[in-house]
C-alpha positions in Angstrom: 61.4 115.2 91.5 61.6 113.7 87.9 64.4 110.7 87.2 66.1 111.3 84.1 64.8 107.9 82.8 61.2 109.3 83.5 62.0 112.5 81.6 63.5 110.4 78.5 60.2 108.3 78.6 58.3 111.3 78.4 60.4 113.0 75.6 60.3 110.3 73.3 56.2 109.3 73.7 56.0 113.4 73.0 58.5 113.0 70.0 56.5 109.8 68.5 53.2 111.6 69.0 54.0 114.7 66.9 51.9 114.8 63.5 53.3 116.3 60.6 49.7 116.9 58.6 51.4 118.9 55.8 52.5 118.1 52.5 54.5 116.7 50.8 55.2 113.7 53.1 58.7 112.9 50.9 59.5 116.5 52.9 58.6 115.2 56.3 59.1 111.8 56.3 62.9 112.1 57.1 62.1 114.1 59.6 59.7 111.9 61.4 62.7 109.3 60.7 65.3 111.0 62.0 63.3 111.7 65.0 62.1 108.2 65.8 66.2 107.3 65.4 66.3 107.7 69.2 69.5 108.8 70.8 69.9 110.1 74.6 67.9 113.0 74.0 70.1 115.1 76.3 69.5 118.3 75.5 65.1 118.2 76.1 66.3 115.8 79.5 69.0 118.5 80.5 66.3 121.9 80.3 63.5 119.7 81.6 65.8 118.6 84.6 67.0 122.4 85.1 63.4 123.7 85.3 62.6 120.6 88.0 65.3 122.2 90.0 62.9 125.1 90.9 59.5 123.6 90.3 57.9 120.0 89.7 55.9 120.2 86.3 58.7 119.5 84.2 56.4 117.6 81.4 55.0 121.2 80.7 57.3 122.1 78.8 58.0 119.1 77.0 57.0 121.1 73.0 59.8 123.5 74.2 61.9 120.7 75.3 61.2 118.7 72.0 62.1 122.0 70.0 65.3 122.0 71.3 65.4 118.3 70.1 63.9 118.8 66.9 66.7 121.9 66.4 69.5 120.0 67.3 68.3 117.1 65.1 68.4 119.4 61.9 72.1 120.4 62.7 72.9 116.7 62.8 71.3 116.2 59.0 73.6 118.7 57.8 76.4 117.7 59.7 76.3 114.0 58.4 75.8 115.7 54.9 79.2 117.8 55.2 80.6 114.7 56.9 79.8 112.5 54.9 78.9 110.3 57.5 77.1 106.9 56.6 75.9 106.2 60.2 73.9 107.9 62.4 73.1 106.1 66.2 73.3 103.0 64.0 71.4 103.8 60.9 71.8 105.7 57.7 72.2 108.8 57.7 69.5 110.7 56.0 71.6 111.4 52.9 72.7 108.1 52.7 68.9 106.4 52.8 67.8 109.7 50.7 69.8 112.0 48.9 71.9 115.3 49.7 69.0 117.8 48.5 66.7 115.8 50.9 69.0 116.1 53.8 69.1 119.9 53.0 65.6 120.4 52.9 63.8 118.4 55.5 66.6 120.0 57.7 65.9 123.4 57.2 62.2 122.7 57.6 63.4 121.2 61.3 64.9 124.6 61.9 61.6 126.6 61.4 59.5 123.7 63.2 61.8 124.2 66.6 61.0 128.3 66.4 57.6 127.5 66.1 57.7 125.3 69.0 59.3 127.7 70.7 57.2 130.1 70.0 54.6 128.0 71.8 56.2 129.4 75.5 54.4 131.7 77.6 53.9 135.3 76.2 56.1 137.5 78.9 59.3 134.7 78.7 58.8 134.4 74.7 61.3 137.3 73.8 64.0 136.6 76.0 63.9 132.8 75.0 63.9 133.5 71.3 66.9 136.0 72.0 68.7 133.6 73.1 68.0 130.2 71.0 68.7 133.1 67.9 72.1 133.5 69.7 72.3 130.2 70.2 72.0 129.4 67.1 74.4 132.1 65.2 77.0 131.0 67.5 76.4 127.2 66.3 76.7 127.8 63.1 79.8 129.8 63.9 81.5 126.6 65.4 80.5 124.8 62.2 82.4 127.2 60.6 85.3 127.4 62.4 85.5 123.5 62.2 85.3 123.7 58.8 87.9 126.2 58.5 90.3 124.2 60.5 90.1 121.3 57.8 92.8 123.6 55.4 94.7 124.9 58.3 97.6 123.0 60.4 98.4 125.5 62.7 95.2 125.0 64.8 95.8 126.0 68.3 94.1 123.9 71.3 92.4 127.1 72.5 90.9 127.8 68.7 90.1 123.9 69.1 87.9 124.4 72.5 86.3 127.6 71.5 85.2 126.0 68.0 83.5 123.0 70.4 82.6 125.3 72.3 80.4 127.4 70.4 79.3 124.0 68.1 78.2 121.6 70.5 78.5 123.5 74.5 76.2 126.4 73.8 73.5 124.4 72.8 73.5 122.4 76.1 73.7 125.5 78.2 71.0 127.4 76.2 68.9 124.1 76.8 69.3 124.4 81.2 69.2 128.5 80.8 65.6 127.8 78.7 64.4 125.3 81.5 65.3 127.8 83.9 64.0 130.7 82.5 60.8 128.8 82.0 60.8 127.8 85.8 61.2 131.9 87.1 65.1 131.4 88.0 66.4 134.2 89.1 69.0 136.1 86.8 71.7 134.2 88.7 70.4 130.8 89.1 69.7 131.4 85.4 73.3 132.3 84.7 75.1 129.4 86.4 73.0 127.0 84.8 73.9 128.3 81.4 77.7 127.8 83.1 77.2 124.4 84.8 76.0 123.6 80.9 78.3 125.0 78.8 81.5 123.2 80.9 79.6 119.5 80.7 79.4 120.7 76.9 82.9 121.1 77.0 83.7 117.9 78.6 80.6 116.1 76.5 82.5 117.3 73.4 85.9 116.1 74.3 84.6 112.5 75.1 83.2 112.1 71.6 86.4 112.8 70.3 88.0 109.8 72.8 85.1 107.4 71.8 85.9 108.2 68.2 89.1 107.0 68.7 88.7 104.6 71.7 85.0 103.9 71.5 82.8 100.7 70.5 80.6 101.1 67.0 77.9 99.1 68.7 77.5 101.2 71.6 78.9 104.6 70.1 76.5 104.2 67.2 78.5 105.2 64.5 81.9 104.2 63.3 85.0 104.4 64.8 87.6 106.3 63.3 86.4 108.9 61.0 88.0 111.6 62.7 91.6 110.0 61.9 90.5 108.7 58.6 89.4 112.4 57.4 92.3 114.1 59.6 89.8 116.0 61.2 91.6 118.4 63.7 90.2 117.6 67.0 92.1 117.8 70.5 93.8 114.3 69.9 95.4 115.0 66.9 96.3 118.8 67.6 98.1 117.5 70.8 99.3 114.8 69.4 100.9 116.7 66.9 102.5 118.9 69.6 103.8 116.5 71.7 105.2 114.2 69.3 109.0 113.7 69.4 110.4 114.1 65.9 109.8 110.4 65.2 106.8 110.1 65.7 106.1 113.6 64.2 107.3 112.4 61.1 105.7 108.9 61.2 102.3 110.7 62.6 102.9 113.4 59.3 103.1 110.7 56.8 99.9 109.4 57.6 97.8 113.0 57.8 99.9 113.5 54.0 98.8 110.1 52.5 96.4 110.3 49.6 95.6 107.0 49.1 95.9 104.2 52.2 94.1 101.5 53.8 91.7 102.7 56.5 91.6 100.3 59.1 95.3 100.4 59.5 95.3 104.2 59.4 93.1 104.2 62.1 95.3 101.2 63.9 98.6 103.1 63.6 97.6 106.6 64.3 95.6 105.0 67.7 98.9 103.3 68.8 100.9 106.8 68.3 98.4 108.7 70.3 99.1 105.9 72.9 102.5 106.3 72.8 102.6 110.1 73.1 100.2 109.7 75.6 97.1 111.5 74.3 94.7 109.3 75.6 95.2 109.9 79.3 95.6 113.8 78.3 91.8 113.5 76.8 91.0 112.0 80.1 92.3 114.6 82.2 91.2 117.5 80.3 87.7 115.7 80.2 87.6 115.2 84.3 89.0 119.1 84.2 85.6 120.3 82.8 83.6 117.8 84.6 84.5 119.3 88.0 84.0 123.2 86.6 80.7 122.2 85.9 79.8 121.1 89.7 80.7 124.6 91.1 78.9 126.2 89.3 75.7 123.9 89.9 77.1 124.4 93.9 76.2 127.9 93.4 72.5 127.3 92.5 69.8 128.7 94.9 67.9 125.4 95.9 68.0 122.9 97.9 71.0 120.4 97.6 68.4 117.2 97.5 67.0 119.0 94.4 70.6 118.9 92.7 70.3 115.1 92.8 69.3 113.5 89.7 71.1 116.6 87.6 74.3 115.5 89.4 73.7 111.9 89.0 72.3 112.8 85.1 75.5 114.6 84.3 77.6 111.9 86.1 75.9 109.3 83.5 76.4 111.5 80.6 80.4 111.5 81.6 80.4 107.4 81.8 79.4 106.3 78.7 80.4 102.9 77.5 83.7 103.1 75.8 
């Protein structure tokens, strides 16, 4: 069996490899930037670790793996565009070190370079993988949507909330395990709760970016904290915080969402100490924990060995325990 530092080693020698031989390079070399950026790489580490539950050759699939990488990459350009966003793991942001029509472009070129990585699987599994990265994808964009919807909307419900992270950020970590297991002959079921046992560490995954947003460390989050209060972007801290505010701290928590012009550190300073006081942080926490241990029944229900659960147990354990 593979380590999950083993499979990361592997994913990024892979990644640094890849040639980009076509022209012009002002298209690709943000690409090949964005790519050498780094990052976990959780989503190639989770599909390759899915297949190694049902064989040992994980490094064969590594230009499906890296796909999925390259895919998830190019939602992050655009993302970062719509954002704004001046960091990215630490460094600017493709917009930022380019321009916006750059970001645009060398992103949608990522897109078609992950289906034709893809497309690189073996013959009898190629339909039923590109059905469901398509799917995948559709439903991605859908969460984008949704999440940009909810910007002119302040009735956002905490179901719409998980449903929209749901189909932006969970999907694409269970498509990712489903892939690796399709790839690896898992039965239907198998195949199934892995897709599960994703989505729900998604879910949780999600939910903990928006605590580190709030909570986490710039150096180790690798971008700055904050945003999300400073663009009042409706995400489960300030949806519940706005429902379980007393009127006081309603109207306080208001003023600051309705302000037009204001000083963004102590936006972010103030806003932190009310989520404190109505108590969101520990609710993050809880809900957080309360997809965390979804996940592990469905990965119970998995037809292999219990030793070959290891390093996706301990992998997924890591990904919950990141440095706040």
């Amino acid at each position: 069996m593979y380590t999950s530092e083993e499979l990361l080693n592997s994913v990024n020698k892979y990644l640094s490899q890849m040639q980009y031989v076509r022209e012009p390079k002002s298209l690709y070399e943000p690409i090949k930037y964005v790519l050498s950026l780094g990052g976990k790489r959780i989503r190639p580490i989770l599909m390759m670790l899915a297949y190694n539950l049902f064989k040992d050759d994980p490094e064969s699939i590594l230009p499906i793996a890296c796909a999925i990488e390259t895919y998830h990459n190019y939602t992050l350009l655009h993302d970062d565009l719509m954002d704004n966003a001046d960091l990215r793991r630490g460094h600017e942001t493709v917009h930022k070190k380019w321009d916006a029509n750059t970001a645009i472009l060398s992103g949608d070129s990522m897109l078609v370079l992950a289906y034709q990585r893809i497309a690189q699987c073996p013959p009898e599994k190629l339909q039923s993988i590109i059905d469901l990265f398509t799917e995948t994808a559709l439903e991605i964009g859908e969460g984008q949507q949704y999440d940009m919807d909810f910007e002119n909307r302040t009735d956002v419900t905490e179901e719409e909330y998980l449903e929209m992270i749901r189909l932006k950020t969970s999907v694409l970590l269970a498509c990712s395990m489903k892939i690796g297991a399709i790839l690896a002959d898992a039965s239907n079921e198998d195949a199934e709760n892995i897709y599960k046992f994703g989505e729900k560490i998604g879910l949780a995954f999600q939910l903990q970016d928006d605590y580190l947003d709030v909570y986490g460390d710039t150096n180790v989050f690798g971008k700055a904290i904050g945003g999300d209060i400073i663009s009042n972007k409706k995400t489960y801290m300030l949806i519940n915080a706005c429902n379980r505010a007393n009127e006081k701290q309603y109207e306080e928590l208001t003023r600051w969402i309705t302000l037009t012009s204001f000083d963004a550190e102590e936006k972010v300073k103030q806003v932190t100490r009310l989520y404190n006081e109505i108590g969101i942080n520990k609710l993050a926490q809880q809900k957080i924990a309360s997809y965390f241990e979804e996940s592990e029944k469905y990965l119970d229900e998995i037809h292999v060995d219990d030793n070959r659960k290891t390093e996706l147990r301990k992998y997924a354990a890591e990904m919950m325990k990141r440095e706040l």
